[in-house]
C-alpha positions in Angstrom: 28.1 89.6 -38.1 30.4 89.4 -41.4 33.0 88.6 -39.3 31.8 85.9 -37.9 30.1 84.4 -40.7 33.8 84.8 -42.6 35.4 82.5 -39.8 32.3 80.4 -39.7 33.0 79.7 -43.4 37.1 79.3 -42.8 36.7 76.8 -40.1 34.8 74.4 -42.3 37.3 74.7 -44.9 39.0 72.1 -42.4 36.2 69.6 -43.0 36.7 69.3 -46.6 37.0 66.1 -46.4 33.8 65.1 -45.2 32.2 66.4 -48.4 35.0 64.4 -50.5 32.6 61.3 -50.8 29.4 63.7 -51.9 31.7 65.0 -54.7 32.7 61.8 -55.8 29.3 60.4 -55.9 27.7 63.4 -57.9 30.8 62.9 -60.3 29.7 58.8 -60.4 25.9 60.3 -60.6 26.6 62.6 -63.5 28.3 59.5 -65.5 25.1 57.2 -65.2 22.9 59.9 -66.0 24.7 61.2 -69.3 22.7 61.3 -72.5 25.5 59.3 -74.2 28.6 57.6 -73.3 32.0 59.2 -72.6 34.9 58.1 -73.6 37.0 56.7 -71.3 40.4 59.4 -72.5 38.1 62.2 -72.5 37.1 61.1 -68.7 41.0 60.7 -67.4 41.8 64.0 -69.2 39.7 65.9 -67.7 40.3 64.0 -64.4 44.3 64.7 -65.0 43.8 68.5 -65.6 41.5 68.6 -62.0 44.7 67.4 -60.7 47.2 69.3 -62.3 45.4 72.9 -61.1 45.2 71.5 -58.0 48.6 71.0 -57.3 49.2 74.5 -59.5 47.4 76.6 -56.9 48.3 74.7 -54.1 49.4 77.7 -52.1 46.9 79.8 -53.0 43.7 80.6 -51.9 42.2 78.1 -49.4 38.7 78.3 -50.9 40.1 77.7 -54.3 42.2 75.2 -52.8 39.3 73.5 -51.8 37.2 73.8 -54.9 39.7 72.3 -56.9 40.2 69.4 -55.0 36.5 68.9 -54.9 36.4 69.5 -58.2 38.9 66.2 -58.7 36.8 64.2 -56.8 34.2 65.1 -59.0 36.4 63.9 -62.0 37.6 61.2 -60.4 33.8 59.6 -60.0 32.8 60.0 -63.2 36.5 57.9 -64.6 35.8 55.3 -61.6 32.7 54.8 -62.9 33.9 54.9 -66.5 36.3 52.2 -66.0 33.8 49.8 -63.9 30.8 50.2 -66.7 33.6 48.9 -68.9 35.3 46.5 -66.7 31.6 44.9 -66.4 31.0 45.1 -69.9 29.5 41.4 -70.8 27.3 40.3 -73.6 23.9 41.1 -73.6 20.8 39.0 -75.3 19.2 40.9 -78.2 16.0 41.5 -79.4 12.7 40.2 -78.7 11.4 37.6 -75.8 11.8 34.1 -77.5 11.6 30.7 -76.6 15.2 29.1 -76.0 16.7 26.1 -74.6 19.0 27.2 -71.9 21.9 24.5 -70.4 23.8 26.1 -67.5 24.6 25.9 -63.3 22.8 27.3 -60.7 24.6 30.3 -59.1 22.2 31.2 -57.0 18.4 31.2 -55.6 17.8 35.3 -55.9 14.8 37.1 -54.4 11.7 36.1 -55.9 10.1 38.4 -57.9 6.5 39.3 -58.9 6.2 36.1 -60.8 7.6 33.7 -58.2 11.4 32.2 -57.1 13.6 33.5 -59.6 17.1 31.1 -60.3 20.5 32.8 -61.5 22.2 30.6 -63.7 26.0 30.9 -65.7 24.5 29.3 -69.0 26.9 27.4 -71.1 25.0 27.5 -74.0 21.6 28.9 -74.9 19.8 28.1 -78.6 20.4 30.5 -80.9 23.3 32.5 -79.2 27.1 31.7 -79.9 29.7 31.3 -77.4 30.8 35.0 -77.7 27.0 35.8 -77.8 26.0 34.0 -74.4 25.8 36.5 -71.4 27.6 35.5 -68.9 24.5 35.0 -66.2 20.9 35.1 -66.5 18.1 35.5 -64.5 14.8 33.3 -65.1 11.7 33.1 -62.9 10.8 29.4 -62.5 6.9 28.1 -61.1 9.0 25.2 -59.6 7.9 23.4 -56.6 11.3 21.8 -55.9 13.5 24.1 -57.0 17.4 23.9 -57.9 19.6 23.7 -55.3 22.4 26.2 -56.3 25.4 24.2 -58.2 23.4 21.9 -60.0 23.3 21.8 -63.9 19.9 22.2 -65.3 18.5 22.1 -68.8 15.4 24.1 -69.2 13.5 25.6 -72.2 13.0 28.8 -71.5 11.5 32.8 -72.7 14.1 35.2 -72.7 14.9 38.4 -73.5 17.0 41.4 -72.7 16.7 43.0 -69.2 13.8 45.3 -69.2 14.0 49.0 -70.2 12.6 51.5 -67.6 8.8 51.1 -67.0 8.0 54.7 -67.8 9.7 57.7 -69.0 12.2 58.4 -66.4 11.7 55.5 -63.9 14.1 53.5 -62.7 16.3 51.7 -65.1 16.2 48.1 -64.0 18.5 47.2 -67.0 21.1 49.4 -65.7 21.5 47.1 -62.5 21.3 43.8 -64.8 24.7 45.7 -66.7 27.1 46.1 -63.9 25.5 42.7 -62.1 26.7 41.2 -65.8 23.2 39.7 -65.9 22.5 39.7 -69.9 19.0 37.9 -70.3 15.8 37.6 -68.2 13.1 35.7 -68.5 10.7 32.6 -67.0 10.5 29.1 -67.5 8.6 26.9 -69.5 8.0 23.4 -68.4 10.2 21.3 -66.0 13.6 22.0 -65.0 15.8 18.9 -65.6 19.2 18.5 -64.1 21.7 17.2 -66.5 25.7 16.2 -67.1 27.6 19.7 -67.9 31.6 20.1 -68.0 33.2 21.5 -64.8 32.9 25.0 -64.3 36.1 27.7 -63.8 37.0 27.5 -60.7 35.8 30.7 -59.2 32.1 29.4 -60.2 33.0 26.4 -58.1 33.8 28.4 -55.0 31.0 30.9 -55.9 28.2 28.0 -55.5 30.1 26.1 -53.3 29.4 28.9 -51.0 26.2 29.1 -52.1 25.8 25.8 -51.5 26.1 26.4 -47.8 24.0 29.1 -47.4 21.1 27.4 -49.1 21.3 24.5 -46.6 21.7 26.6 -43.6 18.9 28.9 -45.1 16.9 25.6 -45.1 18.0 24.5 -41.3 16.5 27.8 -40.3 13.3 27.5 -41.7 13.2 24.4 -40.1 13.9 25.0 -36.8 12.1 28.9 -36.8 9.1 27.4 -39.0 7.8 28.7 -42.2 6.0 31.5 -40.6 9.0 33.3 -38.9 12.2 31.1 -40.7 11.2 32.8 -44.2 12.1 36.3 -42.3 15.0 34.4 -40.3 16.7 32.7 -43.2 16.8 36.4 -45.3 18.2 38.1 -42.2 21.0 35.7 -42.0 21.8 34.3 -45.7 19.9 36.8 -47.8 17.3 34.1 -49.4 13.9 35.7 -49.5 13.0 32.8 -51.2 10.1 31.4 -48.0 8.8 34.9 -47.2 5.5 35.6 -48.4 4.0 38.3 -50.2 1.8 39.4 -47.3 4.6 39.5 -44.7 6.6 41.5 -47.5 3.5 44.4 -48.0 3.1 44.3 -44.1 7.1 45.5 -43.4 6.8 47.9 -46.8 3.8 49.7 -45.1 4.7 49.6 -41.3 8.5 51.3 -42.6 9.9 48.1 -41.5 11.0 46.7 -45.2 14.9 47.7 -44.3 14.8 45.1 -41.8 14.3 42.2 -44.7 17.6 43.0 -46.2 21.0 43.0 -45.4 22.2 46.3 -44.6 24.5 48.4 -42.1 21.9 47.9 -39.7 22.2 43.9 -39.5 26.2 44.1 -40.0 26.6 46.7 -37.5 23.9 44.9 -34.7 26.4 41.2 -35.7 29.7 43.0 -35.2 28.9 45.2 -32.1 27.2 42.1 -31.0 30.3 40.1 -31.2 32.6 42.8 -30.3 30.6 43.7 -26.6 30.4 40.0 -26.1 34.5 39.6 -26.6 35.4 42.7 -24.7 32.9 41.4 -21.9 34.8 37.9 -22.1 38.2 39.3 -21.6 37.0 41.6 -19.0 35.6 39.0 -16.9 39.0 36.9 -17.4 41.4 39.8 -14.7 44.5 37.5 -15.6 43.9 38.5 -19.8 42.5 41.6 -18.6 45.5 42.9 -17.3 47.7 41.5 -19.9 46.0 42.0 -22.9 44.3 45.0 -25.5 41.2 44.0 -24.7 39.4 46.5 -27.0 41.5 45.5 -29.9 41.3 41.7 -29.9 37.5 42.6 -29.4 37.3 44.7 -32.6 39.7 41.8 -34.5 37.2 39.4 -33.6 34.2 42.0 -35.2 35.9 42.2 -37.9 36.1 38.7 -38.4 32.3 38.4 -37.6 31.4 40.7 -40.1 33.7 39.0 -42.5 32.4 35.8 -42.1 28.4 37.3 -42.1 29.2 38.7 -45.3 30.3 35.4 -47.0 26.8 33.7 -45.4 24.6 36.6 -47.0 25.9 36.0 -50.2 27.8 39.3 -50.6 25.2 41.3 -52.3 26.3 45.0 -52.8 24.4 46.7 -49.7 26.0 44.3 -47.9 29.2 44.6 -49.0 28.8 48.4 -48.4 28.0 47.8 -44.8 30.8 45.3 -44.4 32.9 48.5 -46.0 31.2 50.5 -43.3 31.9 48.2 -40.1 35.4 47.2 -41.1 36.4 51.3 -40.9 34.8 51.3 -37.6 36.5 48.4 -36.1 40.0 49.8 -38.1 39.4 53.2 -36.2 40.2 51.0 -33.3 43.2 49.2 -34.0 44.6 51.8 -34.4 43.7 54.2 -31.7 41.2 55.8 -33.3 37.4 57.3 -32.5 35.3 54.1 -34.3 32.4 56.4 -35.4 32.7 59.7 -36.7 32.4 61.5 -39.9 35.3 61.0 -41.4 35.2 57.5 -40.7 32.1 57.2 -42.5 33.9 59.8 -45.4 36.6 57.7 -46.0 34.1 54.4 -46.2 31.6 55.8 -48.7 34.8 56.8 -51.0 36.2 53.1 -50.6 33.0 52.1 -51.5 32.0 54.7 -54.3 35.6 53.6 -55.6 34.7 49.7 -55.7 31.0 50.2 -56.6 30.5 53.7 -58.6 27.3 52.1 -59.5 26.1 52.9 -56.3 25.8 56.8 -56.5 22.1 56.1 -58.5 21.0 53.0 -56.0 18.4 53.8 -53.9 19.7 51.8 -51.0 23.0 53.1 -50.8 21.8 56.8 -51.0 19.2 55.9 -48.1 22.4 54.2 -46.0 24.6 56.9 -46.6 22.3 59.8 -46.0 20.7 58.2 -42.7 24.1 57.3 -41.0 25.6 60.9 -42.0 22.6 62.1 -40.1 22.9 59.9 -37.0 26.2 60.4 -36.8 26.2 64.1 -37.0 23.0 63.7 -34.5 25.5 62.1 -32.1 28.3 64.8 -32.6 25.8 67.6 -31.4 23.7 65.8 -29.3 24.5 67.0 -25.4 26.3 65.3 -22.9 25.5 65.7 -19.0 27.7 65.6 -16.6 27.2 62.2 -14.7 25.8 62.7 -11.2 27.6 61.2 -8.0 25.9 59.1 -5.4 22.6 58.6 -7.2 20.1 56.2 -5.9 20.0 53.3 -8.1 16.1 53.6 -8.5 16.5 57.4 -9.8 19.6 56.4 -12.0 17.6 53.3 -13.6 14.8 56.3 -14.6 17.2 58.8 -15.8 19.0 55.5 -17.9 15.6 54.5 -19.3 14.3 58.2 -20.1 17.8 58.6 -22.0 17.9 55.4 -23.8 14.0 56.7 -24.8 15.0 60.4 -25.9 17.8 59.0 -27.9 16.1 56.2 -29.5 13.2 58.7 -30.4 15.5 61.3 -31.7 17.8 58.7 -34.0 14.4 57.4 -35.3 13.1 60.5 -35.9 16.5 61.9 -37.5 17.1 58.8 -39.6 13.3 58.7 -41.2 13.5 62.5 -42.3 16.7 61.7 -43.8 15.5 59.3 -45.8 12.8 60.8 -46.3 13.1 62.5 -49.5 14.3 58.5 -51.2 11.7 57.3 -50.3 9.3 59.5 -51.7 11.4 60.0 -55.0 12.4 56.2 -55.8 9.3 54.2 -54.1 6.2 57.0 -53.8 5.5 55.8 -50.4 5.5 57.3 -47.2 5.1 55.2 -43.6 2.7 56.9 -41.8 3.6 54.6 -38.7 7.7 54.4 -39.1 8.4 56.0 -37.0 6.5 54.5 -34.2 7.6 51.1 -35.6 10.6 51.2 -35.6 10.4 52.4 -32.3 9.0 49.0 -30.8 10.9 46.8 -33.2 14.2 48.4 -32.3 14.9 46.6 -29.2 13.6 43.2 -30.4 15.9 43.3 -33.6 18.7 44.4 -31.8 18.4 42.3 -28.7 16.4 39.3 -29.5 16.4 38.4 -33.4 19.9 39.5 -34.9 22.1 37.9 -31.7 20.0 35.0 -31.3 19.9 34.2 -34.9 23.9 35.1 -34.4 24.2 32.7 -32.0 21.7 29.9 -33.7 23.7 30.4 -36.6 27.1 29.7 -35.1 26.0 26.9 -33.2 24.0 25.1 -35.6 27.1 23.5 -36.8 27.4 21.4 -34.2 23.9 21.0 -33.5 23.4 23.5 -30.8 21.2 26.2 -32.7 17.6 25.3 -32.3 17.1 26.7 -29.1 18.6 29.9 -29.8 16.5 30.0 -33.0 13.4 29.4 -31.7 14.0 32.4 -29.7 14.5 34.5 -32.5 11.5 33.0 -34.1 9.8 34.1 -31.4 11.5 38.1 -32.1 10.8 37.4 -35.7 6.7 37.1 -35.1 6.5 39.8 -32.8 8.0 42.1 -35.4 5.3 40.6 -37.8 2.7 40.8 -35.6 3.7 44.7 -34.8 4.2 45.2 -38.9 0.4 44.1 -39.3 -0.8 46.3 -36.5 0.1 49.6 -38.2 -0.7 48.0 -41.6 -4.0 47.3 -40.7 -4.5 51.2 -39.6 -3.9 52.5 -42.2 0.3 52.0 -43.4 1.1 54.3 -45.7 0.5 56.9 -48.1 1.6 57.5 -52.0 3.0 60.2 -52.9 3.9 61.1 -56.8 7.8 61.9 -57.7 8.8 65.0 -58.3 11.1 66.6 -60.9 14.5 64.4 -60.9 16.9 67.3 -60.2 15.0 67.9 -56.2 16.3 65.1 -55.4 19.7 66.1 -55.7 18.8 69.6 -54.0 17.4 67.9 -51.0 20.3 65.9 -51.0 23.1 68.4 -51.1 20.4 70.3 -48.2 21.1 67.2 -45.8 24.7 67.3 -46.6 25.0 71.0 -45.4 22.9 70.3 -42.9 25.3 67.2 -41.5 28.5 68.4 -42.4 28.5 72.0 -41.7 29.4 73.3 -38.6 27.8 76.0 -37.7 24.8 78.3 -38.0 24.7 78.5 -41.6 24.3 74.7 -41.2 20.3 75.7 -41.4 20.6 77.0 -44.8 20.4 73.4 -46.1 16.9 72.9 -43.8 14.5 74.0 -46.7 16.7 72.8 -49.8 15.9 69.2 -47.8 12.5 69.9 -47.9 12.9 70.1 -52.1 11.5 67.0 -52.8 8.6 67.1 -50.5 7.2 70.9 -51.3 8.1 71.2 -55.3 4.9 71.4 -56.8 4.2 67.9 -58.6 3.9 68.0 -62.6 0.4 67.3 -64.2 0.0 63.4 -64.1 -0.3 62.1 -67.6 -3.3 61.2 -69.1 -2.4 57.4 -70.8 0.6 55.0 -70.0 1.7 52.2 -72.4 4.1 49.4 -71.4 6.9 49.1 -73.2 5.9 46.3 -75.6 2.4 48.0 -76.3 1.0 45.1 -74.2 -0.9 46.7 -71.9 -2.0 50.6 -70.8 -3.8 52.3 -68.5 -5.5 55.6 -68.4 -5.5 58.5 -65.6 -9.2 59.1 -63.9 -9.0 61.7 -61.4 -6.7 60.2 -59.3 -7.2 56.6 -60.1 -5.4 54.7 -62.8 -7.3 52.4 -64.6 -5.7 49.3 -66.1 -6.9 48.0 -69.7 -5.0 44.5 -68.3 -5.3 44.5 -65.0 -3.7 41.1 -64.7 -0.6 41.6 -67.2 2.6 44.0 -66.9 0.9 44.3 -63.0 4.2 45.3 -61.6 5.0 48.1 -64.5 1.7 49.6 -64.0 1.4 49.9 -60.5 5.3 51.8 -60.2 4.0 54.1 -62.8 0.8 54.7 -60.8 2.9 55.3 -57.8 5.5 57.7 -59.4 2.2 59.4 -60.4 0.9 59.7 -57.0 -2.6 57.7 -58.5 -4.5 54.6 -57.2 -5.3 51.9 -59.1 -8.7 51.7 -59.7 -11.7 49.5 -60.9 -11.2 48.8 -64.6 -14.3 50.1 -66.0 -15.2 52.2 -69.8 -13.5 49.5 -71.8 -15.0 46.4 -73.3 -12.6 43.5 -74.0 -12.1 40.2 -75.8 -9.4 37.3 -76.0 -7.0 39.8 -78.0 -8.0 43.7 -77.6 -10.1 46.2 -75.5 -12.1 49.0 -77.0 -13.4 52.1 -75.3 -16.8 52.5 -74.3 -18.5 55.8 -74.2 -17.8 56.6 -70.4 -14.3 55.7 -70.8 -12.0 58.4 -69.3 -9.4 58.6 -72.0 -10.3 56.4 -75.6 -8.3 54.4 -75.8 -8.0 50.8 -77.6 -5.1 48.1 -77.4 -4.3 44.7 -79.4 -2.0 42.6 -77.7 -1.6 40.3 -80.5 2.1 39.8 -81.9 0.6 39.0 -85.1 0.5 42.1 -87.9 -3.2 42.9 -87.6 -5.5 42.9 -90.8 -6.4 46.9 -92.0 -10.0 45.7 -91.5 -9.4 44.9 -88.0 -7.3 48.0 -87.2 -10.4 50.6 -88.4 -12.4 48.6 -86.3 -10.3 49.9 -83.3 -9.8 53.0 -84.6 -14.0 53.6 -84.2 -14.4 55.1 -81.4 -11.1 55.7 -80.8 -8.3 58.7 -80.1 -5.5 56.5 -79.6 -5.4 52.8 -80.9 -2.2 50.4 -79.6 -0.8 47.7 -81.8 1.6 45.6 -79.8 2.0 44.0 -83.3 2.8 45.6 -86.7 1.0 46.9 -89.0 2.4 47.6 -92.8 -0.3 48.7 -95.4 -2.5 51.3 -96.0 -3.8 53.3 -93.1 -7.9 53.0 -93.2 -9.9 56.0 -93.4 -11.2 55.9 -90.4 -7.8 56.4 -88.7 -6.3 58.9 -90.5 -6.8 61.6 -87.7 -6.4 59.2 -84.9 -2.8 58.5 -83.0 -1.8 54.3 -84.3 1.7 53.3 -82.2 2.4 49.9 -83.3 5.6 47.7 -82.5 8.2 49.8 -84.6 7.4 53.0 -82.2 7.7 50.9 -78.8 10.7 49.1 -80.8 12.4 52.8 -80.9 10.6 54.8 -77.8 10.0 51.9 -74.6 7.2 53.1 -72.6 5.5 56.0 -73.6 2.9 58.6 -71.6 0.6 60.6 -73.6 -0.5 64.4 -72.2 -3.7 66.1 -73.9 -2.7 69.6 -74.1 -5.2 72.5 -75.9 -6.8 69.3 -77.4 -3.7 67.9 -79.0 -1.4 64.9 -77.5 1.7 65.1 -76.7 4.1 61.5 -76.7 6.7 61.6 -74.0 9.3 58.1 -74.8 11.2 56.3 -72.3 14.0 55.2 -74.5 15.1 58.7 -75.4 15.7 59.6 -71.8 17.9 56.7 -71.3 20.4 58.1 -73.9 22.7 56.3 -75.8 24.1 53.9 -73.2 25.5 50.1 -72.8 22.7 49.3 -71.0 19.8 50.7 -72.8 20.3 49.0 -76.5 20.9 51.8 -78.5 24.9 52.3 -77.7 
């Protein structure tokens, strides 16, 4: 048994390789989550010495051997990621939300967010700020019925502010994406957007909208054709502009498991490319004079890279698609030069070019979802059995055996990829669909055969004026999917689940790792580290949440969460019910006016809140504090502390200022304050570097 478990363990010492890119990313990982910032000589020395004992003990031991290059790639992520955070490094608006005048061109139309279309825009000059001051893009939310076009210069007045800190202690850090997208201010409109006479930009702006440009056009030639019911879906498949699909189509795909399809990932680039590349080989095939002379497998993989190429400049290049253009392009490589196109160390030596270029993504949620589901299907493909194809078989019987085969497989890769990602989705979006699986069953076929190549083929042809029938075909695709997206919604879509402690997520993980990239029996050691994120016991849901600014709270009932403002800071409040695995309830127990809420006597936790900026009057203040545990100022408040508040918990503006969002535990009848900002350590992007 020793024996064989001792050349079990040698033999993967041959796929070291594979587990090159994990390495790296934890390295990248461990860099974004760091209490403070490295420096970037302490990162390359460390890096340097990895190397050197490498190359020292070169010839010794292969299991050291092997460690110590892992070890490197470990370094190595951390100083890639180093030297991007810095190469990124662009001003950032300070401060407080204010109103600003804001001059500048239209880069883009981005995906809309909770409060509408949202415009990104190089300013050249905002009020206030001086030229060294300016970020170099910002992102507003805009209640615009026609909106900018992207390349035209706009004048707009304008609240703006720094990109929001996390929305509860430990959440997400939205601001961390606005660093190393160089976005430095957020905000929303006020009034009319005017278009105005600005200088001409540097000419990689010019080419960025130009581009742009197009794909806002074609976006709106697709909608056209499609209509606004299906187009919206169509036009976000094809040129990434989420811009016409509607909030109801959008919760439908969340809870059927069939979001992934509404962004641009692997699965799009790899259904456009193999599209193209099939339809090429078939093309020479057919042609016995080319045939004969030709590679027909290579020109075929030339012209998917070229489709994959040219589907990456229409989507606008946003970084999941640019890590599945990364992806395909290794594939089609593979083949040029005589190699398998899919394997693991195809997909190894893609996540490193990627991790490389983008370090960033090691913490983003869609990469770790891509990367973790193809690992798995790919390793499912490695050990999944091969019969030995029968001679002579009736047609009829073969046609069966085809369709129960494409049915097993399909089953199994669905089944595969969902408990791979799995444990992301239940860490980074507390949802679960119930009915994914069985989805993405149905919709399989229609994405892959009727929507992606027709809107392909719409797409290429719409230049001359060919597309519309090949797009109404896909429309038709597109509002089947929705229709099968509303089915499973409608019984019941999916389930929250709360988040559990940060560090499962890298156990379960490293347990799909071993369970992908060993070979072997001991492969099934990494089957219940997987399962970390779904068994670990879930930490006591706190009792009070506060945004933040102080502007709004909620309070835990049972397992409801119930919103003081159930109309502001929506967004914040619902992620942080989620992460807590609550529902948001009725707001009930609080009594409320134009500026504050007060507790009543059945509220579940009393609590009151003043959403005024203005410093509130001491009188006012022990008015809150009656009845009262916990009083929130969103303002300030500078003199004497009233009587009646002297045993009661006041957080006013300075503590949000200094903590973020806060949650409050009562523990042996005391409270305990858990900040936001603290967690978020003393980095670039979270304003206290």
């Amino acid at each position: 048994m020793f024996r064989v478990l001792r050349d079990e363990m040698s033999a993967n010492l041959d796929r070291w390789f594979l587990w090159s890119p994990v390495w790296f990313g934890l390295g990248a990982a461990a860099y974004l989550q760091a209490p403070f910032e490295p420096s970037l000589p302490l990162l390359a020395f460390l890096s340097l010495i990895s190397v050197i004992l490498w190359w020292l003990y070169r010839s010794s031991i292969r299991t050291l051997i092997v460690l110590l290059a892992l070890f490197a790639f470990a370094m190595a992520g951390g100083l890639a990621a180093k030297i991007r955070s810095d190469r990124v490094a662009a001003p950032v608006i300070d401060g407080e939300r204010a109103p600003r005048r804001l001059e500048g061109f239209v880069v883009d139309v981005v995906s809309p967010g909770a409060g509408g279309p949202r415009l990104l825009i190089a300013p050249v000059a905002i009020g206030g700020l001086t030229p060294a001051e300016t970020p170099n893009r910002v992102r507003v939310t805009v209640d615009a019925v026609d909106l900018p076009k992207p390349g035209d210069a706009v004048r707009l007045r304008a609240i703006l502010g720094p990109p929001p800190p996390p929305a509860a202690p430990g959440s997400y850090d939205f601001a961390r994406d606005a660093w190393f997208n160089a976005v430095g201010a957020v905000g929303f409109s006020l009034g009319d957007i005017r278009e105005t006479h600005l200088d001409p930009p540097p000419w990689r702006l010019r080419v960025t909208m130009a581009v742009n440009v197009f794909r806002w056009r074609l976006a709106e030639r697709i909608v056209a054709h499609m209509g606004p019911e299906s187009g919206g879906i169509g036009a976000a498949m094809v040129t990434g502009h989420e811009t016409w699909i509607t909030p109801e189509q959008t919760e439908a795909m969340r809870a059927s498991g069939l979001a992934h399809i509404l962004s641009i990932s692997g699965l799009h680039m790899a259904i456009v490319g193999g599209f193209v590349f099939g339809l090429t080989r078939l093309g020479i095939a057919a042609w016995p004079w080319l045939a004969l002379r030709a590679p027909g497998k290579k020109i075929a993989a030339v012209a998917g890279l070229t489709a994959v190429a040219i589907y990456l400049v229409i989507s606008g290049a946003p970084p999941p698609a640019e890590r599945a253009a990364i992806t395909a392009s290794v594939a089609f490589a593979a083949i040029l030069f005589d190699r398998q196109a899919v394997t693991l160390h195809g997909l190894a030596l893609a996540a490193l070019i990627i991790l490389a270029l983008q370090p960033e993504a090691a913490a983003a949620p869609g990469f770790q979802m891509s990367f973790a589901a193809t690992t798995a299907l790919i390793a499912l493909a490695e050990a999944w059995p091969r019969p030995m194809r029968e001679i002579s078989v009736p047609w009829p019987i073969r046609a069966i055996q085809a369709v129960g085969a494409w049915l097993a497989v399909s089953i199994g890769a669905s089944f595969v990829a969902g408990l791979a990602t799995g444990p992301f989705a239940m860490q980074h979006f507390n949802r679960v669909a119930i009915w994914g699986l069985p989805a993405n069953l149905i919709v399989a076929p229609l994405s892959s055969f009727v929507i992606m190549p027709f809107l392909a083929l719409g797409t290429a042809l719409e230049s001359v004026g060919w597309g519309a029938p090949f797009l109404l075909i896909a429309g038709w695709g597109v509002e089947a999917m929705v229709d099968v997206a509303r089915k499973f919604e409608s019984i019941g879509g999916q389930a929250v689940v709360a988040s559990a402690p940060p560090f499962t997520l890298v156990v379960a993980f490293l347990g799909l790792m071993i369970l992908c990239l060993w070979s072997g029996r001991l492969r099934w050691l990494g089957a219940p580290l997987a399962l970390a994120v779904a068994l670990w016991p879930r930490p006591p849901a706190p009792d009070v949440w506060i945004a933040a600014d102080g502007a709004t709270a909620a309070v835990r009932q049972g397992k409801e969460a119930v919103l003081l403002r159930p109309d502001n800071r929506r967004f914040g409040a619902e992620l942080w019910a989620r992460r807590r695995g609550l529902a948001i309830g009725e707001t009930r127990g609080f009594t409320c006016s134009a500026y504050a809420c007060r507790p009543q006597s059945d509220a579940p936790v009393a609590v009151a809140l003043s959403w005024s900026r203005k410093e509130i009057s001491a009188q006012a203040l022990g008015d809150l504090c009656s009845g009262a545990e916990i009083v929130v100022l969103r303002g300030d408040f500078s003199g004497a502390m009233p009587t009646g508040c002297a045993d009661r918990i006041v957080l006013t503006a300075k503590d949000f200022a200094v903590g973020g969002a806060a949650e409050l535990y009562r523990r042996d009848n005391a409270w305990w304050i858990v900040w936001a900002q603290p967690l978020r350590g003393r980095r670039p992007w979270s304003g206290s570097h």
